[in-house]
TORPA-4810 file (N, C-alpha, C, O; in nm, 3 decimals):
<nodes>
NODE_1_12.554_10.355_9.977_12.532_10.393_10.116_12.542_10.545_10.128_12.651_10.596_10.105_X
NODE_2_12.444_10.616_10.159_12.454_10.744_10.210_12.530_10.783_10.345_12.497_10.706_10.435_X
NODE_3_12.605_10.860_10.378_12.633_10.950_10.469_12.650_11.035_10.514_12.738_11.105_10.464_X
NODE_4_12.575_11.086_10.644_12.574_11.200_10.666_12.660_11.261_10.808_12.672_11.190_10.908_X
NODE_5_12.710_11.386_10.800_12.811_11.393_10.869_12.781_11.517_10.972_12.722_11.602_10.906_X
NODE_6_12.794_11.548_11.069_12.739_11.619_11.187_12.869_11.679_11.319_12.959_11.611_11.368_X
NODE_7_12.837_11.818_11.346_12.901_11.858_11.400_12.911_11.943_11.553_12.969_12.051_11.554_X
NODE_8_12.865_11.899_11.651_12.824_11.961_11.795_12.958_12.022_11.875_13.024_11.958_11.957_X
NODE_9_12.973_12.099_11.850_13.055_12.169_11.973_12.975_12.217_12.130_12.883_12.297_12.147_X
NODE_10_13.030_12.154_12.208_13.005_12.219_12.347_13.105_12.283_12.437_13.213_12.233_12.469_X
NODE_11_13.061_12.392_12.472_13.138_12.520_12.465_13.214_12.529_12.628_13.228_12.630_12.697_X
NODE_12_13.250_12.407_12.656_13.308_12.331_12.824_13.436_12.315_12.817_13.476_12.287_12.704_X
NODE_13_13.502_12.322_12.886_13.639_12.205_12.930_13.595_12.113_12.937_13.477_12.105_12.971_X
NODE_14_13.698_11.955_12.896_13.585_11.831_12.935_13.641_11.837_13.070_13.728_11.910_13.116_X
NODE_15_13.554_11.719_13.137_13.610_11.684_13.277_13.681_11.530_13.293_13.675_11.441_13.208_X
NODE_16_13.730_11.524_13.390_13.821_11.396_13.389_13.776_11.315_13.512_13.757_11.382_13.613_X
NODE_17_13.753_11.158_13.523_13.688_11.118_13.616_13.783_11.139_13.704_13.732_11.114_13.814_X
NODE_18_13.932_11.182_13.723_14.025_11.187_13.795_14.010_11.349_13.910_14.080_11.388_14.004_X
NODE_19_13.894_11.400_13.847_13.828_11.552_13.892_13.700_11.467_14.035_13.680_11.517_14.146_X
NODE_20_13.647_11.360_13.992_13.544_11.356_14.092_13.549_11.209_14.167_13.460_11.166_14.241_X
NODE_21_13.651_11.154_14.140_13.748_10.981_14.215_13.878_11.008_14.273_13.987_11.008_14.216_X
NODE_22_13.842_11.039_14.447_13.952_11.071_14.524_14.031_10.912_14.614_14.030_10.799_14.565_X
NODE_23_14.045_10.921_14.645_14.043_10.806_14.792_13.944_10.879_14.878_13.935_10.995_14.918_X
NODE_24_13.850_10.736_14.897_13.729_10.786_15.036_13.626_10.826_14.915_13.535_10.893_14.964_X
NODE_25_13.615_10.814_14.824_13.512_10.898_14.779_13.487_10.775_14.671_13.571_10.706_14.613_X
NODE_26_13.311_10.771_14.665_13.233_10.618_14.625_13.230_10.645_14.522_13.233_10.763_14.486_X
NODE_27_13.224_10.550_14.443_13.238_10.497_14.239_13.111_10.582_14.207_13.110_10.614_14.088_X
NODE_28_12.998_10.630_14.282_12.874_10.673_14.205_12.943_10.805_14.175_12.898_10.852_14.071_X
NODE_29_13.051_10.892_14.237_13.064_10.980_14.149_13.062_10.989_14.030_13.009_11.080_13.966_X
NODE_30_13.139_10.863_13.972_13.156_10.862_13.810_13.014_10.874_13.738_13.012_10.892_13.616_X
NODE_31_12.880_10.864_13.821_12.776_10.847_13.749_12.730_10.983_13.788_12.629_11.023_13.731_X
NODE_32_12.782_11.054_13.868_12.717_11.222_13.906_12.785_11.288_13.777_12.743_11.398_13.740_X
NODE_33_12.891_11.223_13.706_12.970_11.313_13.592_12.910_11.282_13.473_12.896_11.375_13.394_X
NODE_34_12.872_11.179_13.443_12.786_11.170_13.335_12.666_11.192_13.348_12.610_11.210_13.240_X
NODE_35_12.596_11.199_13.446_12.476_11.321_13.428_12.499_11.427_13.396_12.437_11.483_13.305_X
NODE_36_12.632_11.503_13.487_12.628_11.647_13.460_12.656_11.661_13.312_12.623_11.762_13.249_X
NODE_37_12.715_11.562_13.261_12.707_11.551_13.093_12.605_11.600_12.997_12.592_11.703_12.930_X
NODE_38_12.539_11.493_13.012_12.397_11.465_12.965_12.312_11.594_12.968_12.266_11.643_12.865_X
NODE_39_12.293_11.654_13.108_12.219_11.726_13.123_12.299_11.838_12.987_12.229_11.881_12.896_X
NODE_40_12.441_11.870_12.996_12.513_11.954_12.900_12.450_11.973_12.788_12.410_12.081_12.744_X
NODE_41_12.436_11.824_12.720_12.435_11.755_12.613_12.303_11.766_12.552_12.272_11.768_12.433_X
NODE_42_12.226_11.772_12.663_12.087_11.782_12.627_12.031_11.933_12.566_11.965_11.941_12.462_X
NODE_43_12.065_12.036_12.642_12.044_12.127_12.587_12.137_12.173_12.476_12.071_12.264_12.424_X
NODE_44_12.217_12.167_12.430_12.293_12.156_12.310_12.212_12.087_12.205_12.185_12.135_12.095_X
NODE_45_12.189_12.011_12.234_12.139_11.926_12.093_11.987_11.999_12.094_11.970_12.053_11.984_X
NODE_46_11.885_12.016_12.172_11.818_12.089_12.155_11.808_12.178_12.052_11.728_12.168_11.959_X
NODE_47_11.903_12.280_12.071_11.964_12.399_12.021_11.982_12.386_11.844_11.924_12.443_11.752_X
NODE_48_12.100_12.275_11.848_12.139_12.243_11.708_12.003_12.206_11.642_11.962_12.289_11.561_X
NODE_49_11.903_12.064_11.669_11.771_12.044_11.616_11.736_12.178_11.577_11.724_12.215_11.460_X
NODE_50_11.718_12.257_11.692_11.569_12.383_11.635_11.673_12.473_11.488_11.639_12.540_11.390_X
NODE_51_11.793_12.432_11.535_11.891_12.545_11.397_11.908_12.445_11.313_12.001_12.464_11.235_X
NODE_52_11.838_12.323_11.297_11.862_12.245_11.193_12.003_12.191_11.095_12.037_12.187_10.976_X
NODE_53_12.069_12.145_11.269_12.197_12.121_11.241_12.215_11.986_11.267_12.310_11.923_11.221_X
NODE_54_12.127_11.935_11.341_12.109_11.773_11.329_11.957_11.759_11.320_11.868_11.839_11.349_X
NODE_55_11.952_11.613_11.262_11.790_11.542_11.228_11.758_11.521_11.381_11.845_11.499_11.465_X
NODE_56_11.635_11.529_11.404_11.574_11.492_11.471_11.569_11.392_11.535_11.557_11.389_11.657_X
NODE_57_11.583_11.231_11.414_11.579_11.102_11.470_11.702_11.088_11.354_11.692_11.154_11.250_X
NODE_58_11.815_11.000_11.377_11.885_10.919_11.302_11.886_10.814_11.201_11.903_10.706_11.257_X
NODE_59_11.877_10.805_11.106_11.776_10.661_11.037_11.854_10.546_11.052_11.805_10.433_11.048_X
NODE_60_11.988_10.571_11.073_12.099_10.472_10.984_12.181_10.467_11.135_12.138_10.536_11.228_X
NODE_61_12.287_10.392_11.149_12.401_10.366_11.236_12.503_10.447_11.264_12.597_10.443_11.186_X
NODE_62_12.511_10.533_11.373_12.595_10.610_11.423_12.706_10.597_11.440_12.719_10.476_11.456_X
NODE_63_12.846_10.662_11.452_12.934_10.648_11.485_12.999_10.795_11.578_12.985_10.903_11.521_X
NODE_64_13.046_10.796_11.673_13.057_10.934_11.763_13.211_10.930_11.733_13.265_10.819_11.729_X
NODE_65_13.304_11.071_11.706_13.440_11.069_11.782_13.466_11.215_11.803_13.449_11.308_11.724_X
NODE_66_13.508_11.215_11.923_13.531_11.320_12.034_13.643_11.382_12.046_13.738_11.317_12.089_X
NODE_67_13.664_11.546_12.006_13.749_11.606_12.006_13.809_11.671_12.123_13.758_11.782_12.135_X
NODE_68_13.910_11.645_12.229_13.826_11.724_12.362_14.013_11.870_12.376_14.134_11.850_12.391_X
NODE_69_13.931_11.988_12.360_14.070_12.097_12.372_14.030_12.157_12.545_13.936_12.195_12.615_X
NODE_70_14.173_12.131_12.547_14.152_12.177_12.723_14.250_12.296_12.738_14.348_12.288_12.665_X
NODE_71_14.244_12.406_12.818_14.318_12.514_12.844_14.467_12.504_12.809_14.520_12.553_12.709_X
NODE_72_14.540_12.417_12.930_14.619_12.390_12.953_14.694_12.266_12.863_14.618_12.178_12.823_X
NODE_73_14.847_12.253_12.827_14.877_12.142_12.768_14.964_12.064_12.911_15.054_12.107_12.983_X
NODE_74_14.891_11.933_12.908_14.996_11.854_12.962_14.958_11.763_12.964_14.837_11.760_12.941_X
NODE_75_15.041_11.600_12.997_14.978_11.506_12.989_14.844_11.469_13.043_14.807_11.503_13.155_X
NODE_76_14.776_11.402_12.965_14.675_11.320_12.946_14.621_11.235_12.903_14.650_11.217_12.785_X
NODE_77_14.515_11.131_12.963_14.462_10.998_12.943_14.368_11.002_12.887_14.283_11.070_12.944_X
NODE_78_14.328_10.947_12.769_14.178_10.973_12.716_14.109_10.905_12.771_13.990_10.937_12.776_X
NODE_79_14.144_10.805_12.824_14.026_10.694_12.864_13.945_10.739_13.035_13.870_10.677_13.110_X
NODE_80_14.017_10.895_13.042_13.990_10.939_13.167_13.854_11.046_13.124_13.802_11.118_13.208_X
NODE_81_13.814_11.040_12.995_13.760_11.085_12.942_13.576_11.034_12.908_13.475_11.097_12.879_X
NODE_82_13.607_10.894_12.932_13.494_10.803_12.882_13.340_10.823_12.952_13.230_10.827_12.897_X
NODE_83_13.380_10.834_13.105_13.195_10.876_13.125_13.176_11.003_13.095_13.060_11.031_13.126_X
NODE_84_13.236_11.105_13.045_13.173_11.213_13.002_13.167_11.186_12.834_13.082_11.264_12.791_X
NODE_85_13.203_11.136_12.763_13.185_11.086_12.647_13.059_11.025_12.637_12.970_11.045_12.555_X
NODE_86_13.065_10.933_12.749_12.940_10.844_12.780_12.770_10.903_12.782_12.671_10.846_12.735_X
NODE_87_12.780_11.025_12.848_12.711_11.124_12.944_12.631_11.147_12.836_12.512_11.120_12.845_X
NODE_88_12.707_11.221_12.671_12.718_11.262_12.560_12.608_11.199_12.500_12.493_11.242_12.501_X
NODE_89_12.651_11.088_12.444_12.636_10.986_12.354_12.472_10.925_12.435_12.367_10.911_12.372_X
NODE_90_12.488_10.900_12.577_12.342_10.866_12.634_12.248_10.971_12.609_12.130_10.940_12.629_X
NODE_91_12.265_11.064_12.579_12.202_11.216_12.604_12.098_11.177_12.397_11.990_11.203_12.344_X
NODE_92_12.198_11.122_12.368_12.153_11.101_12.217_12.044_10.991_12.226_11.949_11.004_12.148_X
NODE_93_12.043_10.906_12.295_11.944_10.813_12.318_11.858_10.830_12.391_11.756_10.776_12.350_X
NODE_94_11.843_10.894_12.510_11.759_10.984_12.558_11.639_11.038_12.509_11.524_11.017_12.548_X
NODE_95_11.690_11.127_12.394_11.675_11.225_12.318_11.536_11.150_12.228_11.460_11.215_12.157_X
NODE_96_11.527_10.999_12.252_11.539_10.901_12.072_11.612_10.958_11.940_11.562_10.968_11.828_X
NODE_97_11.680_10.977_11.962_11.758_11.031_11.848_11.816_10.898_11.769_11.826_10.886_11.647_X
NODE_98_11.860_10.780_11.895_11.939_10.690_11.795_11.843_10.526_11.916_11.820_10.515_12.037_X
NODE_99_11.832_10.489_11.866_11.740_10.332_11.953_11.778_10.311_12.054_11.706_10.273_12.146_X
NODE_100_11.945_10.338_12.067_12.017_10.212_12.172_12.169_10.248_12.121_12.218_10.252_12.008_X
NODE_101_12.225_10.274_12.255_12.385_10.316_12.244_12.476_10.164_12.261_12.594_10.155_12.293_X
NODE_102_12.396_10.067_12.234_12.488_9.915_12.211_12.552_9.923_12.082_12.506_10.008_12.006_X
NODE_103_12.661_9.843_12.035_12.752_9.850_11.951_12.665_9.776_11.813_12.713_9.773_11.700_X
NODE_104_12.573_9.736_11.838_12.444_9.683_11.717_12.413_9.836_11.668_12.411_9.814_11.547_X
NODE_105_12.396_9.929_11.677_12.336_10.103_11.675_12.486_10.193_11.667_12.523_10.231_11.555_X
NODE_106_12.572_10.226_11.790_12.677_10.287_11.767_12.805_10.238_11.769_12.838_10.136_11.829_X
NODE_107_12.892_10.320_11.692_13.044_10.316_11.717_13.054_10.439_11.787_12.997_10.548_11.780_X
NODE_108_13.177_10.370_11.884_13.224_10.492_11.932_13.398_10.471_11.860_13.474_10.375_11.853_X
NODE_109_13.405_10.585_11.825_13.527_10.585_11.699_13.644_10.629_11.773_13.748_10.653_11.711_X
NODE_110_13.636_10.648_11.950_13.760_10.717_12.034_13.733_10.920_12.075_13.641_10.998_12.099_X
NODE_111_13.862_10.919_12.063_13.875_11.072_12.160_14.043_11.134_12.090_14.139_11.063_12.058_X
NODE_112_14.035_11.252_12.085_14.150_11.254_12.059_14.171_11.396_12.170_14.080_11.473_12.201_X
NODE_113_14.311_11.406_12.216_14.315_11.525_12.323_14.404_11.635_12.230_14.479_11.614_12.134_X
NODE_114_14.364_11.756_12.296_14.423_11.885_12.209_14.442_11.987_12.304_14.412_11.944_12.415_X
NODE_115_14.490_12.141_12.306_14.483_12.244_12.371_14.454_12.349_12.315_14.548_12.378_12.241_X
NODE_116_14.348_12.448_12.306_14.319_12.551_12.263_14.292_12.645_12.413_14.192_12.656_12.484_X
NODE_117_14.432_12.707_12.423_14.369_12.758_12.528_14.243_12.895_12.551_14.191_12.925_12.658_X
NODE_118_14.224_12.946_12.444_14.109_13.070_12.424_14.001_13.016_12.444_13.916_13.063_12.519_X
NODE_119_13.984_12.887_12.365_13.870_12.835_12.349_13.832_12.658_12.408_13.760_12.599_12.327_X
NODE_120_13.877_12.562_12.548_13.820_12.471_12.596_13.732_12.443_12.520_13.683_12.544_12.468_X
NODE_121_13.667_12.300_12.471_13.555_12.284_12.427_13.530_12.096_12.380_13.604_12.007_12.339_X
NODE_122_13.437_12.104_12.403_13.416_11.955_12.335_13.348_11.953_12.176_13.250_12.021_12.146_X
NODE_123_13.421_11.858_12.075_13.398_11.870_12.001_13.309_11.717_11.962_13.355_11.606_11.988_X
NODE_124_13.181_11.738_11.900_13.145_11.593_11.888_13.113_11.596_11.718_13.034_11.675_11.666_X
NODE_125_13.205_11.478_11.637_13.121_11.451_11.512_13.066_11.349_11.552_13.083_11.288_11.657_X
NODE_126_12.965_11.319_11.422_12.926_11.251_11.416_12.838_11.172_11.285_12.755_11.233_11.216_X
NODE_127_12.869_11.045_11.269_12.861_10.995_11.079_12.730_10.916_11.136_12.699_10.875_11.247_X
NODE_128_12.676_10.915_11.027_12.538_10.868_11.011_12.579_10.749_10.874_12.627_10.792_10.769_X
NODE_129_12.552_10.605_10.895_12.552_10.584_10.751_12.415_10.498_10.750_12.377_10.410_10.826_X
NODE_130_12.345_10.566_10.617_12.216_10.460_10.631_12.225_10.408_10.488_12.258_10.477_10.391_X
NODE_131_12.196_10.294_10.486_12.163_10.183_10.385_12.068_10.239_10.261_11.955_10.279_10.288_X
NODE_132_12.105_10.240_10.156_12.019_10.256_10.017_11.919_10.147_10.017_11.973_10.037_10.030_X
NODE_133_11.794_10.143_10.006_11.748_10.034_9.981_11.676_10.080_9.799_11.580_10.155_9.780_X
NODE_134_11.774_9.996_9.669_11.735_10.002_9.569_11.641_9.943_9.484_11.676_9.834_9.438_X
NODE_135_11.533_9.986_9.451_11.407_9.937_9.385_11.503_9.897_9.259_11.607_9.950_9.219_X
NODE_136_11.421_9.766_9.203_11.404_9.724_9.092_11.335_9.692_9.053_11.247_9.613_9.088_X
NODE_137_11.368_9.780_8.912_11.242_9.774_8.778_11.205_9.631_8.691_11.282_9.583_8.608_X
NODE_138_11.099_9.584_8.719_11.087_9.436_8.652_10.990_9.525_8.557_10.928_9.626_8.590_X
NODE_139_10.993_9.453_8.418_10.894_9.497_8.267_10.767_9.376_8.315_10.792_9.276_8.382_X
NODE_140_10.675_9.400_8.282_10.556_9.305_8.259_10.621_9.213_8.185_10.702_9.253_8.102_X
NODE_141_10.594_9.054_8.205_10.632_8.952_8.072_10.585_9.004_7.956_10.661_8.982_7.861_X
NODE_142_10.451_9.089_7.919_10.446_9.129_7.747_10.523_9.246_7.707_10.494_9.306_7.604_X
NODE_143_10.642_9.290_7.799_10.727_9.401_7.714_10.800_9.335_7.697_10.870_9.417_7.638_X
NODE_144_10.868_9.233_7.695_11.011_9.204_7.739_11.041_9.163_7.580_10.957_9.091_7.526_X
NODE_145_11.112_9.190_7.533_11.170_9.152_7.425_11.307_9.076_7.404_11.375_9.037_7.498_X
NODE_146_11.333_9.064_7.304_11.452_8.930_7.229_11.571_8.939_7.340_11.631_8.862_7.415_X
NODE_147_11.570_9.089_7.304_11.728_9.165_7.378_11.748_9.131_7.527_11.855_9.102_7.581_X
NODE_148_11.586_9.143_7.602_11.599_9.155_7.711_11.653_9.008_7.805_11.729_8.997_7.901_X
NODE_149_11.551_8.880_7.700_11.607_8.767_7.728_11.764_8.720_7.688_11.804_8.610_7.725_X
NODE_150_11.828_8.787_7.630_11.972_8.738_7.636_12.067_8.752_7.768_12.176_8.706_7.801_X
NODE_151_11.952_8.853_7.837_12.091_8.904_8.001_12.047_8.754_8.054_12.141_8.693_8.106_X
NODE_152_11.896_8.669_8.049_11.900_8.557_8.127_11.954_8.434_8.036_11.900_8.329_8.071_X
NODE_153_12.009_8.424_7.972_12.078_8.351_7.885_12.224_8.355_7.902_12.296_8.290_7.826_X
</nodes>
């Protein structure tokens, strides 16, 4: 199995759905945050393609995991994290980069939280593993000799 391994930084604070879900205020926000994602996401990957830092199209099965350093240290929820993860990862399918962000196509491998305060940023790897498919060499029946019939023996 080949794999290939990939590295997107986006140069943001992440955001937290806890930034755009008040009381009084309707669930489609959570979907105004993963656009503003996406849209992020989109021109980033752009970027990396033309610098030939990711393929174009993916051949093999993805797996995403998300580094996210925020200014400040203090507690935090990763799972407060997920539609902008989401935002991300759709932005890849979008893109056709990968078929379909269902768990048949990707893993999502989690999030881990950090603080760099100089530098906020989202960090995205990302593993590619695609399948070897190995040819085998069959001889014509008139090469095959004594030796060769003992492996079917």
């Amino acid at each position: 199995m080949q794999i290939n391994n990939y590295k997107l930084i986006i140069p943001y604070q992440p955001d937290s759905i806890n930034q755009v879900i008040t009381y009084g205020k309707k669930e489609g926000d959570i979907v105004v945050l993963k656009h503003k994602w996406q849209k992020v996401a989109h021109t980033i990957i752009e970027q990396a393609i033309g610098n030939g830092e990711l393929p174009v199209k993916f051949k093999g099965r993805v797996a995403f995991f998300f580094k996210l350093y925020f200014k400040t240290e203090r507690q935090r929820d990763g799972d407060n994290y997920a539609s902008m993860c989401k935002g991300i990862i759709d932005a890849f399918v979008q893109k056709r980069m990968i078929r379909d962000d269902s768990a048949e196509f990707v893993d999502d491998d989690g999030r881990r939280l950090r603080v760099d305060d100089e530098r906020p940023r989202v960090e995205v790897y990302i593993k590619e593993k695609i399948k070897e498919n190995k040819l085998i060499s069959i001889k014509p029946y008139e090469q095959i000799s004594g030796n060769d019939l003992q492996f079917f023996m």
